[in-house]
N, C-alpha and C positions, 0 to 999 in steps of 0.2 A: 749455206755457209755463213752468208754476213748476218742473219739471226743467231748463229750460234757464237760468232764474235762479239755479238753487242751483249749475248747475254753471260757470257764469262765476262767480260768489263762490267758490267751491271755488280755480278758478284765480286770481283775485284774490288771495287769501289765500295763497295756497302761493308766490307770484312777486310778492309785492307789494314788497319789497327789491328785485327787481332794477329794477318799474318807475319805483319814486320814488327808490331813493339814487343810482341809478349814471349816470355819465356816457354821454353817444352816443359811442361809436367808432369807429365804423366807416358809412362812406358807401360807396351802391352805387344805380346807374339814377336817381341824384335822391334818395335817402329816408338819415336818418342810422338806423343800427339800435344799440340798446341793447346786445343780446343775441341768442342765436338757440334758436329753439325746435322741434326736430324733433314732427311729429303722425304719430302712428302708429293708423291706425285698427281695427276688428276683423276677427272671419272672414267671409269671402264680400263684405264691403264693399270700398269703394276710397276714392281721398282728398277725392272728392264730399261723404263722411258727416264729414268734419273741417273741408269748407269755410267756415262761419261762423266755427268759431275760429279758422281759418287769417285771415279777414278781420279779423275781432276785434283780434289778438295784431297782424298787422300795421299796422293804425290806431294801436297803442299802441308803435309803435315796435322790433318785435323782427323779425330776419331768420327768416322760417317756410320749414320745407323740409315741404312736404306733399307724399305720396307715396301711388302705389298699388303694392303687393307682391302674389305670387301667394298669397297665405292659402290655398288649396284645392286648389292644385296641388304647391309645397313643404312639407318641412317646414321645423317651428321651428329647428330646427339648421341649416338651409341657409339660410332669409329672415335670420337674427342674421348669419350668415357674409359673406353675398352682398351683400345689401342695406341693412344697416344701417350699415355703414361706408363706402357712398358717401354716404348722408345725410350723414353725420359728418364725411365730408371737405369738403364744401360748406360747413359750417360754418368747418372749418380751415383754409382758403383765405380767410378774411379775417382780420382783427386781432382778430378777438372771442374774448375768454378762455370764457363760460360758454356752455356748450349743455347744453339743458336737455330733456326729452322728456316729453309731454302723449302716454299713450295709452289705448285703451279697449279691453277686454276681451285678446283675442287679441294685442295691440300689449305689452301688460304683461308677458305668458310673454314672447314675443321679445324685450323690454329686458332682463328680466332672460338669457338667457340670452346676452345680448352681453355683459353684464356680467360673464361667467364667467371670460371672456378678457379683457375690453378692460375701460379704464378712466377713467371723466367729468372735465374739469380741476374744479380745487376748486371748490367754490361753485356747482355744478351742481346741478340739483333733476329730479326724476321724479315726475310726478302721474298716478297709474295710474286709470283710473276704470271699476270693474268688472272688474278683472281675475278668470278662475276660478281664485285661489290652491288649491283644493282640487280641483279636476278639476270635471267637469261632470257631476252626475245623467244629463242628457240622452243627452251621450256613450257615460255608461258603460250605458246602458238599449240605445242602439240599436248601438253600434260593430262588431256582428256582420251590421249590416240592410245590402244593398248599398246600396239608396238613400240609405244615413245616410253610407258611406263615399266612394258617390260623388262627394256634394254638397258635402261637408267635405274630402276630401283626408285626405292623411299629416298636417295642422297637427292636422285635428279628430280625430285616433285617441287 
């Protein structure tokens, strides 16, 4: 429970501008949306493990595109390629200037590497949480084990 405290204040704090300053723009199914917030969850998960904040963010007024990708089947260079710019076009399909991306572990490597190529309208925000900036002890321990390679995929090598 107090991980999941600190981590809606994490998000609070990181997107509190866009909840209080800015105007609703955009209307969709009945609901006005602020902004839109792609949720990117980690490896071997789906978008089950994002759906409280997906409830969350949507009670507070932002268009949430919550997804599950293949984390264990592609890699990071193909889920950034494939998948991450249909999210993004969901978002650009309506009037909403900022999209903005909440992801956890494995969701962080693949924003950034859409980032390599592609690029957020201004005023766009990314709250990574957990991401393995450094690689993984784990990985790097078993990456040789078949069962480590099977269960993780080309994402987890």
């Amino acid at each position: 429970m107090f991980v999941r405290v600190i981590f809606v204040f994490i998000m609070l704090s990181m997107l509190n501008s866009c909840i209080f300053s800015k105007k609703i723009i955009q209307k969709e199914k009945g609901k006005l949306y602020a902004e839109c917030v792609i949720l990117l969850h980690g490896m071997g998960r789906t978008k089950f493990s994002m759906l409280r904040l997906e409830e969350y963010l949507s009670k507070s007024n932002y268009m949430v595109i919550n997804f599950s990708y293949p984390s264990t089947s592609k890699t990071i260079e193909q889920i950034a390629r494939i998948h991450i710019p249909d999210a993004v076009a969901q978002c650009q399909n309506t009037s909403i200037k900022k999209i903005h991306f909440v992801t956890h572990s494995l969701g962080g490597i693949i924003i950034r590497q859409y980032l390599q190529t592609h690029t957020l309208p201004v005023g766009s925000k990314i709250v990574m949480l957990s991401p393995p900036n450094q690689g993984s002890e784990i990985a790097d321990h078993f990456r040789n084990v078949f069962w480590y390679r099977w269960s993780t995929g080309p994402a987890g090598q």
